[in-house]
N, C-alpha and C positions, 0 to 999 in steps of 0.2 A: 460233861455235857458240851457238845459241839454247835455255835452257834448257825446256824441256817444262812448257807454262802449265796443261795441261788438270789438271783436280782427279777423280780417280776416286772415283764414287760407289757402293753398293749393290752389286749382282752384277758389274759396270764392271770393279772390281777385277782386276789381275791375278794376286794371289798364292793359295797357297792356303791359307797359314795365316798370322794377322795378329794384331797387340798390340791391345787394344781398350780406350780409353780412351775410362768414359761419359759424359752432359752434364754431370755437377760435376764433372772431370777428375781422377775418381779412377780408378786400372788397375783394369780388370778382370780381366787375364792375358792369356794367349796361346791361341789356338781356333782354328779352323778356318774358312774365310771364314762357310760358310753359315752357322754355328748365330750370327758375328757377323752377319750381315743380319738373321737372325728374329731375333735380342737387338734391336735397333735398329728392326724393326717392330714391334715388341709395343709400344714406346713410342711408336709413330706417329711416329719420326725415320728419318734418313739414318744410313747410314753410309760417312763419307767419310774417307778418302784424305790422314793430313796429311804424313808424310814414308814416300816410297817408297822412299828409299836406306837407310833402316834395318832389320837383318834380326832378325827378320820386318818387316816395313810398318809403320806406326804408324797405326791409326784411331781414330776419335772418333766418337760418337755423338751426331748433333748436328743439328738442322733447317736444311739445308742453302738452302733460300730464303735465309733469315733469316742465313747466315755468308756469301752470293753479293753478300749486301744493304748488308753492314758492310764487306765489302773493299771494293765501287764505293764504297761513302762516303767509306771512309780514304784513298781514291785520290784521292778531289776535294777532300778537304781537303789532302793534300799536295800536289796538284798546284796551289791556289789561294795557299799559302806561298811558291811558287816566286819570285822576282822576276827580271825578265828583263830587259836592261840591254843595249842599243842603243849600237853607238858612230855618234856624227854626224859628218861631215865637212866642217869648213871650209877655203873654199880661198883662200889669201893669193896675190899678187905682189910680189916684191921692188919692186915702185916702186908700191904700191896708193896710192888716194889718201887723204887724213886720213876722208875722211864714210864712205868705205869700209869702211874698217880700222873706226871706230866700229860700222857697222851690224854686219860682221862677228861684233865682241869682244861685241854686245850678242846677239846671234844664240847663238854659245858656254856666258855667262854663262848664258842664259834654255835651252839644252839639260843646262847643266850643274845647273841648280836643279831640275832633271826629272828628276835621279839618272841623267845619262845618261852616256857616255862620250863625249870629244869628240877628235878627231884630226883634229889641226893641219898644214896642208900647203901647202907652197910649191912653187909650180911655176914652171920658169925657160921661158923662149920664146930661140931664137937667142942672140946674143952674154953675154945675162945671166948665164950659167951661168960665165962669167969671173969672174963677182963673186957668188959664191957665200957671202960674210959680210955683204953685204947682208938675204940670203934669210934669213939663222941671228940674224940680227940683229931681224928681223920677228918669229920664233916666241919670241926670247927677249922682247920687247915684250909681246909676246901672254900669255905665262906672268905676266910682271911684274903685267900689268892685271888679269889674273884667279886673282891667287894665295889670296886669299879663298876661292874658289868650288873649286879645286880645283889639282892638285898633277899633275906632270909621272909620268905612269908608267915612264918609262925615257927617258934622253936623247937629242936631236936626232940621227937617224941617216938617211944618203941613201938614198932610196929606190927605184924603177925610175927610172933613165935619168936624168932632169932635175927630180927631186921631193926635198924633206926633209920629213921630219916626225918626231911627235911624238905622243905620245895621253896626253890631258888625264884623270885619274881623278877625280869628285865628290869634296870631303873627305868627307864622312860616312863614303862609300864605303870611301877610303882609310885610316880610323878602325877601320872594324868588319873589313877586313882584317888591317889591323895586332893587334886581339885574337884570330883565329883559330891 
C-alpha cells in the first residue's frame, strides 16, 4: 500500500471545512474552505494541504513554489548522505597458486579500502569437494592476511552445491556499526 504523494492545494482541497494555519504558523482557527483560499489570496499565497488525516485537515498558508522547492532540496540532500556499499566477489580454489592467492588478497584489500564489502568464495571442481578443510583452510588464510582491513561478518558457511564462503565487512564499517 503506497501512501498518497500528491499535496492539495487552493480549491484542490477536498474538505469543506479546514484548520488554517498562516505563514508565521500561528492557527488561525477553523473556517470553511473558501473564505481559507481568499485568506490565503489576499496574501498572494497558497493554501495547501499539510495533513489530511486530521479532522478537520490541517492547512497552512504558505507559497507553495517556494515549499515544492525546499522538499526537492531536502530530498537531494538526503539522498547525497546515502552511502551505498557494494559487496565484491573473490573467488579462491582450494589448490590456487601462491601469485594467485597474492593478486587475489591485494584485489580484496584494495576493495576493502573502498569501504566496500568483500565475499570470500571457494569453489570445488570434481573430487576436491572430498577435501573440503583444504577450501576452509584458504578463507581462513585469507581473513588472517587481511584482518587489518577488515573482519569476518559471520562465519564460513557452505554454500550452493560445491561453494563456501564468507563476507569480509570494512573495519570502519564494522566500527560505526557497532555504535548504532
Amino acid at each position: 500500500m503506497q501512501k498518497n504523494t500528491k499535496t492539495y492545494i487552493n480549491e484542490s482541497i477536498r474538505a469543506k471545512e479546514v484548520r488554517v494555519i498562516d505563514e508565521e504558523g500561528k492557527q488561525v482557527g477553523i473556517m470553511p474552505l473558501y473564505e481559507a483560499v481568499n485568506l490565503a489570496k489576499e496574501k498572494s499565497l497558497d493554501l495547501v494541504e499539510v495533513s489530511e488525516d486530521a479532522k478537520p485537515p490541517v492547512c497552512r498558508i504558505m507559497d507553495f513554489g517556494k515549499f515544492k522547492y525546499e522538499q526537492n532540496k531536502k530530498a537531494q540532500e538526503a539522498k547525497k548522505k546515502q552511502v551505498v556499499i557494494h559487496i565484491k566477489e573473490v573467488k579462491f580454489r582450494p589448490n590456487t597458486d601462491e601469485h594467485d592467492y597474492q593478486f587475489k588478497l591485494k584485489n580484496a584489500i584494495s576493495f576493502l579500502k573502498d569501504g566496500n564489502k568483500v565475499k570470500l568464495t571457494v569453489t570445488f571442481k570434481g573430487r576436491e569437494l572430498a577435501h573440503t578443510e583444504l577450501g576452509i583452510k584458504v578463507i581462513l588464510r585469507v581473513i588472517e592476511d587481511i584482518k587489518e582491513f577488515g573482519v569476518p561478518e559471520f562465519p564460513i558457511k557452505p554454500d550452493v552445491k560445491r561453494t563456501f564462503s564468507t563476507v569480509i565487512v570494512p573495519v570502519k564499517a564494522k566500527k560505526q556499526a557497532e555504535k548504532i
